[in-house]
FIKOLZA-1660 file (N, C-alpha, C; in steps of 0.1 Angstrom, whole numbers, plus 5000, padded with zeros to 4 digits):
% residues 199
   i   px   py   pz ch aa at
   1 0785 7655 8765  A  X  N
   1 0790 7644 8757  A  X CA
   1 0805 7645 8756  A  X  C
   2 0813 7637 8757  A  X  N
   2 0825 7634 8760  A  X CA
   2 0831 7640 8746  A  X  C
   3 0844 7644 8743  A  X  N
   3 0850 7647 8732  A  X CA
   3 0854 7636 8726  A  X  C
   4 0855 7633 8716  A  X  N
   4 0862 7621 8705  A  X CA
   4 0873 7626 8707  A  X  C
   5 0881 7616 8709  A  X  N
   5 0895 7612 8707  A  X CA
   5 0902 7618 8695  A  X  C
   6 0908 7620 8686  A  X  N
   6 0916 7627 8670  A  X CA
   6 0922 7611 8668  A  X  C
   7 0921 7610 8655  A  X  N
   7 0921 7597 8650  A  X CA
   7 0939 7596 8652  A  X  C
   8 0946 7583 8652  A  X  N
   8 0955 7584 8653  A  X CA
   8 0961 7583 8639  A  X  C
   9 0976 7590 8634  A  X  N
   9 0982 7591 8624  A  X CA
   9 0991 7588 8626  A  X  C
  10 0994 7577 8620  A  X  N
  10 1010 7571 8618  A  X CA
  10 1015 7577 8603  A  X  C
  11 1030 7581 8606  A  X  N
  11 1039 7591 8599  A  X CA
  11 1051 7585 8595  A  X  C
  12 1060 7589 8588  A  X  N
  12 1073 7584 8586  A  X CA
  12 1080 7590 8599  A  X  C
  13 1089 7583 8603  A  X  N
  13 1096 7586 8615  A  X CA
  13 1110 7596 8610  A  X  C
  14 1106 7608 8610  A  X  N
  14 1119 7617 8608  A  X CA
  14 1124 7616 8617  A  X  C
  15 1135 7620 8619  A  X  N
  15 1144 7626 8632  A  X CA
  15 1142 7644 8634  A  X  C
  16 1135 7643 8644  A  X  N
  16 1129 7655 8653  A  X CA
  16 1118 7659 8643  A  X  C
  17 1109 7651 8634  A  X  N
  17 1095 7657 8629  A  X CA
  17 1083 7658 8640  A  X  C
  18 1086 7646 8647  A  X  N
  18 1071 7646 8655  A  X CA
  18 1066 7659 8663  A  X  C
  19 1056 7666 8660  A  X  N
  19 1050 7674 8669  A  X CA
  19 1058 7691 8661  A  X  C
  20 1060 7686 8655  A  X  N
  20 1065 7706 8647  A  X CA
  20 1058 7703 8636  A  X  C
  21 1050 7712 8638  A  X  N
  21 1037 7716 8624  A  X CA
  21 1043 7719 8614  A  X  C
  22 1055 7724 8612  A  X  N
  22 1057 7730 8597  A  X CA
  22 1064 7719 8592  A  X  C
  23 1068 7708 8597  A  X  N
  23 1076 7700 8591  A  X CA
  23 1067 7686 8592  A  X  C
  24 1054 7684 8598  A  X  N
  24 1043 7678 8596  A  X CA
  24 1037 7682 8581  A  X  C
  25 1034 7695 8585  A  X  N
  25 1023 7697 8571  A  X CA
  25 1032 7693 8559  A  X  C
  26 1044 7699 8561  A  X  N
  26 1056 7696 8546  A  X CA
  26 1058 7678 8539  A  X  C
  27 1056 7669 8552  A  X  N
  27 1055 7656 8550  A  X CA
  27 1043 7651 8546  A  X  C
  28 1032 7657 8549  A  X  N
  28 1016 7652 8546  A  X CA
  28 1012 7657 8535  A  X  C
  29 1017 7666 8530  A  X  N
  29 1016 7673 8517  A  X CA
  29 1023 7673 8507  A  X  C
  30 1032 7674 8510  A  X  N
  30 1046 7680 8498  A  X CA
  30 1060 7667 8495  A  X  C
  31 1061 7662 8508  A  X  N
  31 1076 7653 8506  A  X CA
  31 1069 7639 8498  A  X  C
  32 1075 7637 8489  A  X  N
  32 1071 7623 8479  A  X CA
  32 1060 7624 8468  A  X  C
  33 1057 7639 8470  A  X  N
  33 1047 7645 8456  A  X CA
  33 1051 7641 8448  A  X  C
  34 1048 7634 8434  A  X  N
  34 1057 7636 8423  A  X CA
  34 1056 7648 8412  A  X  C
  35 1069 7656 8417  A  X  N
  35 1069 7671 8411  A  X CA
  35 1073 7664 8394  A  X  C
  36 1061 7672 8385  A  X  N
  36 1068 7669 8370  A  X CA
  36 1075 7685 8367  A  X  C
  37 1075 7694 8369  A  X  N
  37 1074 7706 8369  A  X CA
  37 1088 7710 8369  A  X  C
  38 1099 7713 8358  A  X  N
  38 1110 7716 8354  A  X CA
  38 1114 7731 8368  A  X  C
  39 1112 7741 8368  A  X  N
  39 1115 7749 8371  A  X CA
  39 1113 7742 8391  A  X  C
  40 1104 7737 8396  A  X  N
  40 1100 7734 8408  A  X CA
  40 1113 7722 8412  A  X  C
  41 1117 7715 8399  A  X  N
  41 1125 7701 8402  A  X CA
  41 1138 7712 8401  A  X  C
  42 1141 7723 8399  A  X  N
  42 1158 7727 8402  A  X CA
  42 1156 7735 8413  A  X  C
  43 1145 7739 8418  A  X  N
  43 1142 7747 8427  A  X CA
  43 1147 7742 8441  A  X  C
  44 1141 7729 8439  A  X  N
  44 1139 7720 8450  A  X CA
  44 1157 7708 8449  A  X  C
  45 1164 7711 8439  A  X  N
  45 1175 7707 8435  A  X CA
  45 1186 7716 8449  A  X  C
  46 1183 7731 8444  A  X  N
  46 1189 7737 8450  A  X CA
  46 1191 7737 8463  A  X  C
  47 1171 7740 8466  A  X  N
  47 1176 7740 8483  A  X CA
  47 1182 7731 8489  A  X  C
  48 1178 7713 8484  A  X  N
  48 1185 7703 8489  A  X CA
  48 1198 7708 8488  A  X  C
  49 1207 7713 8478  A  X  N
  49 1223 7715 8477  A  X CA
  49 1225 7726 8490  A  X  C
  50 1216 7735 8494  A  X  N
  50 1220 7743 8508  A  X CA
  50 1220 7736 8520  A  X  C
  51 1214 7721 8515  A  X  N
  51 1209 7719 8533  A  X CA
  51 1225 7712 8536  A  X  C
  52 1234 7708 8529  A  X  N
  52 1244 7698 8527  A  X CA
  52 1247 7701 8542  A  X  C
  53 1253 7693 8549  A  X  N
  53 1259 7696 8565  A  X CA
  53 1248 7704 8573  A  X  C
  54 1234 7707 8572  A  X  N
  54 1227 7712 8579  A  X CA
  54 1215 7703 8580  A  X  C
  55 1206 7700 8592  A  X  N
  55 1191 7695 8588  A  X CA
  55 1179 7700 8583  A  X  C
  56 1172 7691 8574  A  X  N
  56 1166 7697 8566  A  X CA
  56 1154 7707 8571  A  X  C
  57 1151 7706 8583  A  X  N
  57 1139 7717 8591  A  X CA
  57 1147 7728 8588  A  X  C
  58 1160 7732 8590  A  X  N
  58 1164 7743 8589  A  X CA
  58 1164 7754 8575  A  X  C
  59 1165 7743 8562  A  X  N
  59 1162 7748 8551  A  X CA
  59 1147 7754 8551  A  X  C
  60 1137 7743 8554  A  X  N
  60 1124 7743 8557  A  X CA
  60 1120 7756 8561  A  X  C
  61 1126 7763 8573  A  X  N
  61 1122 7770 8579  A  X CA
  61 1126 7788 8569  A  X  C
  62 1134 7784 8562  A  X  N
  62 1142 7795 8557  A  X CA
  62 1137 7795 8542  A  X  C
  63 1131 7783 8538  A  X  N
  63 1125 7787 8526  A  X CA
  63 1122 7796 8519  A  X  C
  64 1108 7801 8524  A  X  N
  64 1100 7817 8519  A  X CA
  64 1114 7826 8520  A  X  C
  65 1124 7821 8530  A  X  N
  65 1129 7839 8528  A  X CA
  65 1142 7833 8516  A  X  C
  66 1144 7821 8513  A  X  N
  66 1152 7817 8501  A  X CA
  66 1148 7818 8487  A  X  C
  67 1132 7819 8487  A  X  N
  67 1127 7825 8472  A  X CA
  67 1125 7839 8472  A  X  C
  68 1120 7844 8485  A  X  N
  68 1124 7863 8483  A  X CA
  68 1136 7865 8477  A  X  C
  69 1148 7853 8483  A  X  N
  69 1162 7867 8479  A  X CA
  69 1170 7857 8464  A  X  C
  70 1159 7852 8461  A  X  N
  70 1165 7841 8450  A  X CA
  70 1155 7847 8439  A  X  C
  71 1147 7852 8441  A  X  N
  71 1137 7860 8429  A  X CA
  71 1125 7845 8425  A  X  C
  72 1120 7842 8436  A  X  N
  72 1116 7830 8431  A  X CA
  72 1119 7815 8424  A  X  C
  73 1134 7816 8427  A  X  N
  73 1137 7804 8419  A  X CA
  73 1134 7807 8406  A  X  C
  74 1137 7822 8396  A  X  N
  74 1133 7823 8382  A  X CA
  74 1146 7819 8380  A  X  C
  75 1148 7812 8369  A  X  N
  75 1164 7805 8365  A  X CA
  75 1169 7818 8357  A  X  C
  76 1163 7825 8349  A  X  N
  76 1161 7834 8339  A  X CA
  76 1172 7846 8350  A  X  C
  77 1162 7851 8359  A  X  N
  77 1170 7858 8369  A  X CA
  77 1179 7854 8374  A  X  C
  78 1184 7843 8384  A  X  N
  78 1194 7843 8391  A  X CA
  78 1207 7835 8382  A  X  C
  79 1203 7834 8372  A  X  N
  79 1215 7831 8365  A  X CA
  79 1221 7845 8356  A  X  C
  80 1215 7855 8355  A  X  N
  80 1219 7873 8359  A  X CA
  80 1227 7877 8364  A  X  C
  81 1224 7871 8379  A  X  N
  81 1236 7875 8390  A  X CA
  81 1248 7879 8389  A  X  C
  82 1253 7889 8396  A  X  N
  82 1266 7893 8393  A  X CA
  82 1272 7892 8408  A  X  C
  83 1282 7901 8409  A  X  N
  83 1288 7902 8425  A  X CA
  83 1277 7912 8432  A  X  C
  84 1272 7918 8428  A  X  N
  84 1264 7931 8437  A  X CA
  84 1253 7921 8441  A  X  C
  85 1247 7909 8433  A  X  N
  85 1239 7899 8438  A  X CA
  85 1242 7888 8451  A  X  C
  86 1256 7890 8447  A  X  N
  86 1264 7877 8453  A  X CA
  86 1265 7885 8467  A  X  C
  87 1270 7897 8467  A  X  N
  87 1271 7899 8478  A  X CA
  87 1256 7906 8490  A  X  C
  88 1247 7908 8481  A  X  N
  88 1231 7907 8489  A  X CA
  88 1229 7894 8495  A  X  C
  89 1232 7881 8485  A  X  N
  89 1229 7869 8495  A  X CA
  89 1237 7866 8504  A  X  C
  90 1249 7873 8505  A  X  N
  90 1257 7869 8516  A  X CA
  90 1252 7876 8528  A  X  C
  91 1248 7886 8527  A  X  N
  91 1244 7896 8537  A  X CA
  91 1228 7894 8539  A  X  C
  92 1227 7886 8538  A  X  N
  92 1211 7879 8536  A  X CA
  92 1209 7871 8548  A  X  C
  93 1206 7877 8564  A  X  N
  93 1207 7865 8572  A  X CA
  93 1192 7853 8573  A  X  C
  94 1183 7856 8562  A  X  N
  94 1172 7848 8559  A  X CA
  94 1177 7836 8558  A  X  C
  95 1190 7835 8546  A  X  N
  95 1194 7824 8539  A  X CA
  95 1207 7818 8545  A  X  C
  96 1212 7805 8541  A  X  N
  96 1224 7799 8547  A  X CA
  96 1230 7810 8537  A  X  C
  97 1242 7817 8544  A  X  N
  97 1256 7823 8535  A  X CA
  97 1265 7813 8538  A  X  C
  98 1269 7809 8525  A  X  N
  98 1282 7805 8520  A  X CA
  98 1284 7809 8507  A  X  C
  99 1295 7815 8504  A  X  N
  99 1298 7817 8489  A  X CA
  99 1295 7806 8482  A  X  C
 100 1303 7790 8486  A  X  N
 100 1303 7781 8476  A  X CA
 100 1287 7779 8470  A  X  C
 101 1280 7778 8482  A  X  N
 101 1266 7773 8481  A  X CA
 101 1260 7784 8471  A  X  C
 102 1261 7795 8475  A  X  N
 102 1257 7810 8462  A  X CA
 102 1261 7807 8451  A  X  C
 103 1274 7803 8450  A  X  N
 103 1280 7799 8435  A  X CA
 103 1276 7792 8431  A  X  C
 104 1274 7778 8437  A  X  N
 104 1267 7768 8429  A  X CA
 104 1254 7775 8428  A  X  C
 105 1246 7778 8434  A  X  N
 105 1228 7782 8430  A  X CA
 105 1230 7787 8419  A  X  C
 106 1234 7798 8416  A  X  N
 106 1239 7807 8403  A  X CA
 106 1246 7802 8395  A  X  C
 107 1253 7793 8391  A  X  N
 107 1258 7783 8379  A  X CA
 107 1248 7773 8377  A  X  C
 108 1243 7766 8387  A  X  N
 108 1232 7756 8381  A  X CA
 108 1218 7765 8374  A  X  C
 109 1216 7777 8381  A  X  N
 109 1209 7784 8367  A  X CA
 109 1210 7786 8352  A  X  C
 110 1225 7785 8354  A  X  N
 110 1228 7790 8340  A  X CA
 110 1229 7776 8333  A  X  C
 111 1236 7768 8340  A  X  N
 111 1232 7751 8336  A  X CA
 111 1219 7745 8331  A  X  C
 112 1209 7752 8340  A  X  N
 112 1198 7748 8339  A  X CA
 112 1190 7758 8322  A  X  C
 113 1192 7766 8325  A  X  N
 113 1190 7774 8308  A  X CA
 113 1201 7772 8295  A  X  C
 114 1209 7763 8302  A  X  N
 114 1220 7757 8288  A  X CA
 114 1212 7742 8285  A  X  C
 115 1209 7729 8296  A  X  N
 115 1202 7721 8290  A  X CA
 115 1189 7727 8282  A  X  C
 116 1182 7737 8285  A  X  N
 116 1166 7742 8280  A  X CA
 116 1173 7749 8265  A  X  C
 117 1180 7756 8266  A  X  N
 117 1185 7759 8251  A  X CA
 117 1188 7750 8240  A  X  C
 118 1196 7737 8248  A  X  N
 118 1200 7727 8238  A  X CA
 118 1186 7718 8236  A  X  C
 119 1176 7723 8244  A  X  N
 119 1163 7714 8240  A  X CA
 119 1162 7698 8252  A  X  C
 120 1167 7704 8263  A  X  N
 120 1169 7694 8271  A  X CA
 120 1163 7698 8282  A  X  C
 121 1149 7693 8285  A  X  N
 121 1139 7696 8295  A  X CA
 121 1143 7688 8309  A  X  C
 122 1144 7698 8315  A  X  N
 122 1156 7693 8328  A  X CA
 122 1141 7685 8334  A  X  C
 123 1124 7685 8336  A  X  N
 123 1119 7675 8342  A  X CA
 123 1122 7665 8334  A  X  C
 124 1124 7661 8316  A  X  N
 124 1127 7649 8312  A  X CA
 124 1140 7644 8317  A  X  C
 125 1145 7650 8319  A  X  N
 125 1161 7643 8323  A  X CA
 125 1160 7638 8335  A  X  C
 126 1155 7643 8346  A  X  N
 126 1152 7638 8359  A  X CA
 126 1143 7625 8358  A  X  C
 127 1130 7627 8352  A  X  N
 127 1124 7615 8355  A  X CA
 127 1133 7604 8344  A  X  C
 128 1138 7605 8335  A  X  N
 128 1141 7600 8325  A  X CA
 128 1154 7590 8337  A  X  C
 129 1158 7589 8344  A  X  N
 129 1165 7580 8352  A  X CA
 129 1150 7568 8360  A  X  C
 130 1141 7572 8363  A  X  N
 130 1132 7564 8365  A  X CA
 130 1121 7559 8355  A  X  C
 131 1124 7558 8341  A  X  N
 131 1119 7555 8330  A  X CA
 131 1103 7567 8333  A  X  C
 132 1102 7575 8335  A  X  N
 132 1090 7586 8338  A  X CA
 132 1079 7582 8350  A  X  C
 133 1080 7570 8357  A  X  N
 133 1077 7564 8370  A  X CA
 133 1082 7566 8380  A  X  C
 134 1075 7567 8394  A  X  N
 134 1079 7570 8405  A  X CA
 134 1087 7552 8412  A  X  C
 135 1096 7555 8415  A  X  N
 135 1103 7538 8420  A  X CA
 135 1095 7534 8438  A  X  C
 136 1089 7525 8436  A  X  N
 136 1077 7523 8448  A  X CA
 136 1084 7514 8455  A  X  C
 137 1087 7521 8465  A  X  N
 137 1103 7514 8475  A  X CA
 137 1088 7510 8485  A  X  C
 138 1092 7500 8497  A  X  N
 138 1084 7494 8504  A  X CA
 138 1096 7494 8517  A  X  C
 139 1098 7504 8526  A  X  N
 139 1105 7506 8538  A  X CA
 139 1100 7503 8548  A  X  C
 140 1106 7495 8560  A  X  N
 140 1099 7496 8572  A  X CA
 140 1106 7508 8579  A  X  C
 141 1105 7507 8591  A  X  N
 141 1110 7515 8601  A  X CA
 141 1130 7508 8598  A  X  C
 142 1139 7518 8599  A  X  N
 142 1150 7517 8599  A  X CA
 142 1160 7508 8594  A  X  C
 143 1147 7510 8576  A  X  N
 143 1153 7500 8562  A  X CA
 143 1156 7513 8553  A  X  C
 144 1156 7525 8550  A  X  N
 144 1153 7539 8547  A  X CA
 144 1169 7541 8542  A  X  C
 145 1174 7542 8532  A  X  N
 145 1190 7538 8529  A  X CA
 145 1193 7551 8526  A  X  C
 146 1202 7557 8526  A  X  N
 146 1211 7571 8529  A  X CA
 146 1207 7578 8512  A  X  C
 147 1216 7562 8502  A  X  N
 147 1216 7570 8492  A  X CA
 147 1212 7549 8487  A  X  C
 148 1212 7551 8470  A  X  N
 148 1211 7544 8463  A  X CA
 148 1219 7542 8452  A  X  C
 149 1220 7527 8444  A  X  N
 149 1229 7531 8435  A  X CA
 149 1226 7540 8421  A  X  C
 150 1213 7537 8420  A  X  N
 150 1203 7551 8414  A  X CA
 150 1207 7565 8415  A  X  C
 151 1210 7569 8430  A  X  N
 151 1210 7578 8435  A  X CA
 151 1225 7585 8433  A  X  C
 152 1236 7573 8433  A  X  N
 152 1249 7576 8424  A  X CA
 152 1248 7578 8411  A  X  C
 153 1242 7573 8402  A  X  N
 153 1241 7576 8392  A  X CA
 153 1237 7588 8382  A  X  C
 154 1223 7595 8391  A  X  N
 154 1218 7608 8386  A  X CA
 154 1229 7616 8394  A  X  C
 155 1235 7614 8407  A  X  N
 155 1248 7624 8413  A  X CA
 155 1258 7622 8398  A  X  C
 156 1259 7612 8391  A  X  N
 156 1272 7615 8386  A  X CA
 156 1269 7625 8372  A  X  C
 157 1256 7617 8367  A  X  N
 157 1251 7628 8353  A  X CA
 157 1247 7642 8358  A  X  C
 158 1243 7642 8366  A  X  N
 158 1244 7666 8371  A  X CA
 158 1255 7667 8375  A  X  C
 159 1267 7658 8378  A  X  N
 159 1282 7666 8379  A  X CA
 159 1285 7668 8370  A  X  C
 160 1282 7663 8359  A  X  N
 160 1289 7659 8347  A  X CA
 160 1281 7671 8332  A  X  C
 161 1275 7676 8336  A  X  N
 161 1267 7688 8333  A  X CA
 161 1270 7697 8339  A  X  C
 162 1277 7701 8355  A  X  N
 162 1285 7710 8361  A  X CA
 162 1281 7712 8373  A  X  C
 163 1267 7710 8374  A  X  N
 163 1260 7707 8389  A  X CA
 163 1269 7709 8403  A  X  C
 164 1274 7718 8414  A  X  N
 164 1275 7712 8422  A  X CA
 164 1267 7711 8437  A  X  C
 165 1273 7704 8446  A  X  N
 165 1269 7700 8460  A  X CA
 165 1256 7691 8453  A  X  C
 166 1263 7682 8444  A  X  N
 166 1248 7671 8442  A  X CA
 166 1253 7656 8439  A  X  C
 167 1258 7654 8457  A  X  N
 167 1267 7640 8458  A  X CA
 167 1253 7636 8463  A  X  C
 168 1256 7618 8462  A  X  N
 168 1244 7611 8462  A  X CA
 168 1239 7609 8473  A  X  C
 169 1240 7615 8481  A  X  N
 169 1234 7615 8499  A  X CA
 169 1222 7628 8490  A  X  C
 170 1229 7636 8489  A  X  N
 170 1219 7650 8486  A  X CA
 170 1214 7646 8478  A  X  C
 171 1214 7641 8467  A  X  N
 171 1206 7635 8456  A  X CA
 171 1191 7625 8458  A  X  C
 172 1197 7615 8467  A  X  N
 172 1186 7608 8473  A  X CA
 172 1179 7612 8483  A  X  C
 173 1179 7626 8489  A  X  N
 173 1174 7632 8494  A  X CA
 173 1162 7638 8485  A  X  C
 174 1167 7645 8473  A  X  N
 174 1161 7659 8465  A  X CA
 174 1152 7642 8458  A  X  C
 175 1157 7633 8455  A  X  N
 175 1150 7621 8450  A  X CA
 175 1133 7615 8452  A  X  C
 176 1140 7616 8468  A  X  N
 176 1127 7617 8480  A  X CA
 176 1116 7625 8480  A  X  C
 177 1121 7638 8480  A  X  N
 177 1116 7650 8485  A  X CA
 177 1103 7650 8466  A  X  C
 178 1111 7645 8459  A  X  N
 178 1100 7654 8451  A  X CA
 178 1095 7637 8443  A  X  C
 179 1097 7628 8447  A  X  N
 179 1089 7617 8443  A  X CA
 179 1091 7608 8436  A  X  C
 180 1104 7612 8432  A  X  N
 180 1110 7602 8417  A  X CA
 180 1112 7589 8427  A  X  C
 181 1112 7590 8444  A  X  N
 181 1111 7574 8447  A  X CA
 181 1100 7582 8457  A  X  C
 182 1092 7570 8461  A  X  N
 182 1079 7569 8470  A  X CA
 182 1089 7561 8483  A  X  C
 183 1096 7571 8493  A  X  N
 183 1102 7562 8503  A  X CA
 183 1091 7566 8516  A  X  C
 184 1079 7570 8517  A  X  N
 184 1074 7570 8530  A  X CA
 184 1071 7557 8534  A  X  C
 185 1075 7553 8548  A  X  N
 185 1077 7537 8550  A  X CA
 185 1054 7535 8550  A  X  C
 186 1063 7522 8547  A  X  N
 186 1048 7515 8546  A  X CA
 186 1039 7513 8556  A  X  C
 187 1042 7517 8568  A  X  N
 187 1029 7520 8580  A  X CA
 187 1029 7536 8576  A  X  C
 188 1031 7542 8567  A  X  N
 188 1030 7556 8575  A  X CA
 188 1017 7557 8563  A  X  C
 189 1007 7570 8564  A  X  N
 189 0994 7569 8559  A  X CA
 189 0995 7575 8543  A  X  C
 190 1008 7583 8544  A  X  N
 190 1009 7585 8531  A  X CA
 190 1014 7577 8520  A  X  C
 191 1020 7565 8519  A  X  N
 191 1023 7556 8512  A  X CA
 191 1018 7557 8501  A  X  C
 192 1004 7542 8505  A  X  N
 192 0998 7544 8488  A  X CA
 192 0989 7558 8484  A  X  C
 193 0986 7567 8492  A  X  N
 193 0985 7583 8488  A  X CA
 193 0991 7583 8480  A  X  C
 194 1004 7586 8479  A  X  N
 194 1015 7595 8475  A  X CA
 194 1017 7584 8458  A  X  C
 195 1014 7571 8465  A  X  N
 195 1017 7557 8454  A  X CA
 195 1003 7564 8445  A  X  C
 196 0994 7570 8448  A  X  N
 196 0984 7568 8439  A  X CA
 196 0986 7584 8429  A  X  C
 197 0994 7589 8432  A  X  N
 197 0991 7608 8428  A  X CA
 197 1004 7599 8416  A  X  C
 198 1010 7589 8415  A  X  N
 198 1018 7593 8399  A  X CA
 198 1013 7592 8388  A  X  C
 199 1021 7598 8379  A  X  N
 199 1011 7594 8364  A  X CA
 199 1009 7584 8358  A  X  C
% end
């Protein structure tokens, strides 16, 4: 008996996703989730701020070894950090080394446990730019916009809190990535998926 054919899947068209499983599974699974989850939304804040000038497979790939030397993304911890820290992640060839990028990871911790002290739940503040709804964009193929004016906007309220490397390119990225907008274009299968997992 002949083999069946594998059903065909139409995907969002990354640049260089097709046919690399780790950056498949991350799009069928994880990219446009809508994360409510405070600690997961600065986590995922950060890495987007390392990928700045790099592509995102490469963060991807470096992940797991960016929560080993980050202590899990505990904010509690890496806002601790001292130089003896600073200088393990430099010497860290898991992770992107740049000082600036270290620096910021480690101030937006401490950022991030200064909004929670003042009573400011960093997932309300995030969704609280999309009134606590995911924004259900409807893209074709090569309508997919860089950034938004949304996307300037939450850039300018985390600068303005002390946030850095979160200009509105990276912003509408980390936007994407965790769901606050549903940008998988509309032939791709996870669309109304992804449209149906919000609250």
């Amino acid at each position: 008996m002949p083999a069946m054919d594998a059903p065909v899947v139409t995907r969002c068209t990354w640049t260089g996703m097709a046919g690399d499983p780790l950056y498949e599974a991350y799009h069928d699974t994880e990219w446009g989730v809508p994360e409510y989850d405070s600690r997961a939304l600065w986590e995922k804040l950060v890495l987007d701020g390392f990928q700045a000038g790099l592509a995102w497979i490469t963060i991807l790939r470096k992940r797991e070894a960016f929560r080993a030397a980050f202590d899990g993304f505990d904010p509690e911890k890496v806002a601790a950090y001292g130089e003896a820290d600073r200088a393990r992640l430099m010497a860290d060839a898991g992770i992107v080394r740049s000082n600036a990028k270290i620096d910021a990871a480690i101030e937006s911790a401490r950022i991030y446990l200064a909004m929670r002290d003042r009573g400011e739940d960093f997932a309300d503040f995030c969704w609280g730019f999309v009134d606590g709804r995911p924004v259900q964009n409807r893209w074709d193929l090569g309508q997919v916009p860089a950034q938004t004016p949304l996307a300037v906007e939450v850039s300018k309220a985390l600068k303005a809190r002390g946030f850095k490397f979160v200009g509105p390119v990276i912003v509408y990225a980390w936007m994407q990535a965790t769901g606050l907008v549903n940008d998988h274009l509309t032939c791709c299968f996870r669309h109304e998926q992804v449209k149906g997992l919000a609250r």
